[in-house]
C-alpha positions in Angstrom: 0.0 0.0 0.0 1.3 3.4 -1.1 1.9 6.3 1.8 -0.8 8.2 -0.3 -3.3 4.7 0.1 -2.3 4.6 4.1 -3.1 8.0 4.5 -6.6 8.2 3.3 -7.3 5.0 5.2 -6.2 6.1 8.9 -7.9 9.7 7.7 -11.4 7.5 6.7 -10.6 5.0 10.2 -10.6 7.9 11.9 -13.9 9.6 11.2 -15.4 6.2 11.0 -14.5 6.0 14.9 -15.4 9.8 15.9 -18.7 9.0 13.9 -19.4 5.9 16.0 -18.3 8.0 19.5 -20.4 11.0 18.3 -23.6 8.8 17.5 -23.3 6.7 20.8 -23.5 9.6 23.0 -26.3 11.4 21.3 -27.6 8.7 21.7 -27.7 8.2 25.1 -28.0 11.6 26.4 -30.4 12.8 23.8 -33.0 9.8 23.5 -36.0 10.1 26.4 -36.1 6.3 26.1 -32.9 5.5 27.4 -33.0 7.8 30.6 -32.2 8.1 33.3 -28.1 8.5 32.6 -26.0 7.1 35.3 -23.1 9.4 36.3 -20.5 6.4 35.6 -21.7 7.4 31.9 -21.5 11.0 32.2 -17.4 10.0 32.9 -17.1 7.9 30.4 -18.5 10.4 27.6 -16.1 12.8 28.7 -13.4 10.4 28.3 -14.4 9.7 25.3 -14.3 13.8 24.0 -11.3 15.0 26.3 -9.1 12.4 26.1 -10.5 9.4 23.5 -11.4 11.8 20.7 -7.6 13.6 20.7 -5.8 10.4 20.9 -7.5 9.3 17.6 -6.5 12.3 15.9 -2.8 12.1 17.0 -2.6 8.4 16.2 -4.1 8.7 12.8 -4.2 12.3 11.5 -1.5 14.4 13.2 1.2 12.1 13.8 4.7 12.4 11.9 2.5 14.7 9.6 1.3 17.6 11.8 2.4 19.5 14.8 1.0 19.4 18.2 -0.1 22.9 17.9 -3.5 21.3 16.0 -4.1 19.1 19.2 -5.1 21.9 21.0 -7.5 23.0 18.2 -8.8 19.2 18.5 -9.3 19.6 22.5 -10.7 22.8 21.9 -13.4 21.0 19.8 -14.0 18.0 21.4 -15.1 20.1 24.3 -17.6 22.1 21.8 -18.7 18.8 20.8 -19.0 17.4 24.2 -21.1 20.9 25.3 -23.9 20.5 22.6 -24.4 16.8 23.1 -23.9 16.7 27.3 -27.3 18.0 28.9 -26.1 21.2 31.1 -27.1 19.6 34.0 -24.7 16.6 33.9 -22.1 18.5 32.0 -22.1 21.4 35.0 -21.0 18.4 37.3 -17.5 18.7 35.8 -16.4 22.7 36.0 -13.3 22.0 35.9 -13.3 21.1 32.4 -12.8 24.0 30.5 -9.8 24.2 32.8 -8.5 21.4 31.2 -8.6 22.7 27.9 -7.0 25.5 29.0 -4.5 24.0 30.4 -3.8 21.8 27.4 -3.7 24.6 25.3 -0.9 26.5 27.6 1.0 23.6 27.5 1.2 24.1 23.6 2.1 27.4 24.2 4.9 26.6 26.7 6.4 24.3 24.6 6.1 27.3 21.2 7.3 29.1 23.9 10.6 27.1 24.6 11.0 27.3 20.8 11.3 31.0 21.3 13.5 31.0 23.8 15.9 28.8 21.4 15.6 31.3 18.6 16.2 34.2 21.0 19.0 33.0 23.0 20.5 32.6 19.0 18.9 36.0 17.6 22.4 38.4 17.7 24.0 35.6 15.3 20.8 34.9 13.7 20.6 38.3 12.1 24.3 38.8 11.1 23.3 35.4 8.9 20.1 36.4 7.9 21.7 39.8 6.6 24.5 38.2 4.7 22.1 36.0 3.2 19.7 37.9 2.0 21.4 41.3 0.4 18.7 43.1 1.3 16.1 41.6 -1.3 12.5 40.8 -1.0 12.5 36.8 -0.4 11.8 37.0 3.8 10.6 33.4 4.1 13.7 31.9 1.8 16.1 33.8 3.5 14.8 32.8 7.1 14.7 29.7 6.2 18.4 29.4 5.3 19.4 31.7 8.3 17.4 29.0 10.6 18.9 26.3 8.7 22.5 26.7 9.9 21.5 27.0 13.3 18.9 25.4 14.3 17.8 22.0 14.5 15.3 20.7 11.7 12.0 20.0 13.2 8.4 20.4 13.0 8.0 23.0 15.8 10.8 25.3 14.2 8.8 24.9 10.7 5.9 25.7 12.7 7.9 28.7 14.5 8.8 30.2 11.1 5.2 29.8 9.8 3.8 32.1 12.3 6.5 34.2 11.9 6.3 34.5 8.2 2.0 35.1 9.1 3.2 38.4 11.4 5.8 39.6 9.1 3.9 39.8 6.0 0.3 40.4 7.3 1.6 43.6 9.7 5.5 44.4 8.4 5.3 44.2 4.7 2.8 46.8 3.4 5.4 49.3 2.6 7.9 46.8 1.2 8.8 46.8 -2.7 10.0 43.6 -5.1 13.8 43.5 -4.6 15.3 40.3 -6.4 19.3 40.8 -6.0 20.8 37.2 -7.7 18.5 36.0 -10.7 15.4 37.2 -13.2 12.5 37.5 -11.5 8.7 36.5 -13.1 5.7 37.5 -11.8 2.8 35.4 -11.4 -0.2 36.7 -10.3 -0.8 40.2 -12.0 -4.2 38.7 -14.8 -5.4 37.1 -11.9 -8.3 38.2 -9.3 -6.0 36.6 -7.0 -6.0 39.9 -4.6 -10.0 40.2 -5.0 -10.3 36.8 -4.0 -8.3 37.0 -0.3 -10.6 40.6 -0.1 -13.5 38.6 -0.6 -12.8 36.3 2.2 -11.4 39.1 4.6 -14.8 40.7 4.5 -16.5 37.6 4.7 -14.9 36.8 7.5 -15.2 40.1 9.8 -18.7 39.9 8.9 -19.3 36.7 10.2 -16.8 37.7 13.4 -19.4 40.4 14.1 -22.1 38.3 14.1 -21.2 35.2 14.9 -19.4 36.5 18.4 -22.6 38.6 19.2 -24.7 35.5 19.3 -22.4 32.7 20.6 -21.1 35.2 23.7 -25.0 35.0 24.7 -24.5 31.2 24.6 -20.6 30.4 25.7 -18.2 33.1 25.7 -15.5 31.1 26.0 -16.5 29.7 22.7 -17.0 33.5 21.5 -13.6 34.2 21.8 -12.3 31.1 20.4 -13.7 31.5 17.2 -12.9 35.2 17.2 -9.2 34.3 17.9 -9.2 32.2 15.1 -11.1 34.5 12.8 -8.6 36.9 13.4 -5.9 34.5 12.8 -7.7 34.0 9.5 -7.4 37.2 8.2 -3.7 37.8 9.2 -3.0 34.6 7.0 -5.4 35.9 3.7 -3.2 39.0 4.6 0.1 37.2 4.5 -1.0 35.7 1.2 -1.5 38.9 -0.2 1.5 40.6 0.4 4.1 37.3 0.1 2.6 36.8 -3.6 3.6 40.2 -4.1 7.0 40.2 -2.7 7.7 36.6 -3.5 8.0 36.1 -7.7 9.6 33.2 -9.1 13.5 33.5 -9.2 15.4 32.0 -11.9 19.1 31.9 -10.4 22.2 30.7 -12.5 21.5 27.0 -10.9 17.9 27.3 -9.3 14.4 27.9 -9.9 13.1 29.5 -6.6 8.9 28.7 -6.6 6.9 30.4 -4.1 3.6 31.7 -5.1 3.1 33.1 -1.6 4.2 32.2 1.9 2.6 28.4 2.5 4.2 26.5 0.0 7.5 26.6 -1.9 10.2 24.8 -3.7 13.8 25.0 -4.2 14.6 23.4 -7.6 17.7 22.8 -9.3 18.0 23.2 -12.7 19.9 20.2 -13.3 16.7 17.9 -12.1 14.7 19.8 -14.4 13.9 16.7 -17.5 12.1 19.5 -19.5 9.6 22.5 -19.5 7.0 22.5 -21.9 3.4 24.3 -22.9 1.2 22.2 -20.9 -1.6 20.0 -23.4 -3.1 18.0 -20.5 -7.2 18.4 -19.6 -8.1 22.3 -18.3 -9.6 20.7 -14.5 -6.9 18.0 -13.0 -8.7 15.8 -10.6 -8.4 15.6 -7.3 -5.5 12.2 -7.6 -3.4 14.4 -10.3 -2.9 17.6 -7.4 -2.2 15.3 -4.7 0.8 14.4 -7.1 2.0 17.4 -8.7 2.7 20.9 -7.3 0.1 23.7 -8.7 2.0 26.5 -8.1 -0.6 28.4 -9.5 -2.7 31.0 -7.1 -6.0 30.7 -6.4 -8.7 32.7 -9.0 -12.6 33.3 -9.1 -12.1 31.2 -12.4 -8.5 29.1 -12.2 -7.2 29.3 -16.2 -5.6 26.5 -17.9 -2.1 26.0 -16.9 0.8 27.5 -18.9 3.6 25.2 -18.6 4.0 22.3 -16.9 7.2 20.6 -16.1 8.6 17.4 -15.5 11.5 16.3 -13.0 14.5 13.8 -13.2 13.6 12.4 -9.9 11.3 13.4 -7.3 11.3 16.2 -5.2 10.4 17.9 -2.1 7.5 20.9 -1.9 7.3 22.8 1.4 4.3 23.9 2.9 3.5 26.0 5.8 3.7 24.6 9.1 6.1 21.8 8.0 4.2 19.8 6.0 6.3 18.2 2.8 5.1 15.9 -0.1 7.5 14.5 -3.4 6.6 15.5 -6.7 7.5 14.7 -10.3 5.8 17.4 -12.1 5.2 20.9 -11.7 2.0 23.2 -13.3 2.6 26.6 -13.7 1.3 30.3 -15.1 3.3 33.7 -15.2 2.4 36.8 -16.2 5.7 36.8 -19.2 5.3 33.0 -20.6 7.5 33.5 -23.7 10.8 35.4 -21.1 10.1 32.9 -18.6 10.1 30.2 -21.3 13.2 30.9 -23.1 15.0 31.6 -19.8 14.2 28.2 -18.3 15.3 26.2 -22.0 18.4 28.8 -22.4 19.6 27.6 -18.4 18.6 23.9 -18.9 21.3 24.2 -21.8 23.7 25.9 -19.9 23.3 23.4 -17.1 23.8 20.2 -19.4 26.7 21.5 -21.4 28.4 22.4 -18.1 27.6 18.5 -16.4 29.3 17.1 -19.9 
């Protein structure tokens, strides 16, 4: 069975066993019939959200995947869940369960925390690399990266570190900052596309629905209020990020490297030599859903997504970065830019270069 095969069937195990868990206690706390509830299953159905629920989605979604950070959004959840379904008067037995959750989630912070701490205790040589890296151009996230790189250990929680760090530095430090590419061409990507409209779109959408949704649920739970008003928030700093790090962020073509990061949450390094060839792309409009899980789209997202430009196709596989850690292998590549014939011609005239060299 292929990783891609094991991974949809933990994913599909997983919400076959929070279906069964959910069912069974809406079932017994929500059918007359089977009344009166014994408290010995008032413990066990919190088991089941608070500590049950969250070990399923470690063991099957978020393990070697994911970072812990998502547990807490799981605890957070399974509480929710366990609030609708749990009559108030059995569930206000237990106050000290949103205590729990709080504590779980200041655990998570501790340990982001700790993190910090690493990267602070390193920040004065940290920035002396991070400026002789990066010359003063416009790739933050690259050059971060590589500063991070030589001095820090490889883990998830440092890829998650350097997520939410490239979330505050575009969203809130970058509105003023201009396209600086110091080594290679650089090809926009993004300028016929309603790529910007879009990420509006879903800011206003979403400080609507803060507004309203936070009026009515503080009547209900506040703590829930400001839960999803944290993460509405969050929300828009990330469509902000977007915004800005497609700006700042075009494709680099260096003398051995083609840099692809249409924004901040995914990205690739790729050498020229891997390159096997770039051509017009010929393939069908709308890939389904098996070709992008196998291919990086490197495309933005559009009210209507065009055809792909170019597509192109790699020696051997290799490795596409997304935010928060998250990595998958790819052969081929789909693309658009704003100058297709430049970008083109540059791409053959290096691929040239690069084999004449290797001979």
């Amino acid at each position: 069975m292929t990783n891609e095969n094991t991974k949809k069937t933990k994913i599909l195990l997983f919400f076959i066993f929070i279906s069964f868990i959910l069912a069974a206690n809406y079932i017994l706390f929500r059918i007359p019939v089977l009344g009166p509830v014994p408290s010995g299953a008032v413990i066990g159905s919190i088991l089941d959200f608070m500590i049950v629920i969250p070990l399923l989605a470690y063991f099957f979604i978020i393990r070697k995947r994911y970072s812990l950070k998502y547990l807490g959004f799981v605890i957070a959840a399974s509480y929710g869940a366990a609030y609708f379904i749990i009559p108030n008067e059995h569930f206000s037995q237990y106050s000290f369960l949103p205590y729990i959750v709080f504590l779980s989630e200041g655990l998570l912070i501790l340990v982001e925390l700790f993190i910090l701490y690493k990267v602070i205790s390193k920040l004065p040589r940290l920035i002396r690399n991070y400026r002789s890296i990066s010359n003063q151009d416009s790739l933050f996230q690259l050059n971060v990266k590589r500063t991070v790189k030589n001095h820090l250990p490889n883990n998830r929680l440092i890829a998650v570190f350097l997520s939410e760090l490239s979330i505050f530095y575009y969203s809130l430090f970058a509105w003023r900052k201009k396209v600086n590419i110091q080594n290679g061409h650089s090809y926009t990507y993004h300028k016929k596309t309603s790529v910007n409209a879009v990420y509006i779109m879903l800011i206003h959408a979403t400080v609507i629905e803060s507004i309203g949704f936070h009026y009515f649920l503080h009547q209900w739970n506040e703590m829930a209020s400001y839960i999803l008003l944290f993460l509405n928030l969050y929300a828009i700093l990330y469509f902000l990020a977007e915004i800005h790090a497609i700006r700042l962020t075009p494709f680099v073509l260096s003398k051995d490297c083609l840099l692809l990061q249409p924004g901040f949450s995914k990205s690739m390094e790729l050498p020229l030599e891997i390159i096997k060839e770039i051509k017009y792309y010929d393939g069908p409009e709308k890939l389904n859903k098996k070709e992008l899980n196998e291919l990086f789209d490197a495309r933005v997202i559009d009210f209507f997504q065009e055809k792909p430009q170019f597509e192109i196709n790699l020696k051997e596989p290799q490795v596409v970065n997304f935010a928060y850690g998250i990595k998958k292998e790819v052969k081929r590549i789909i693309l658009n830019v704003d100058d297709p014939d430049g970008f083109y011609q540059a791409i053959q005239k290096r691929i040239v270069m690069v084999e004449t060299v290797s001979e």
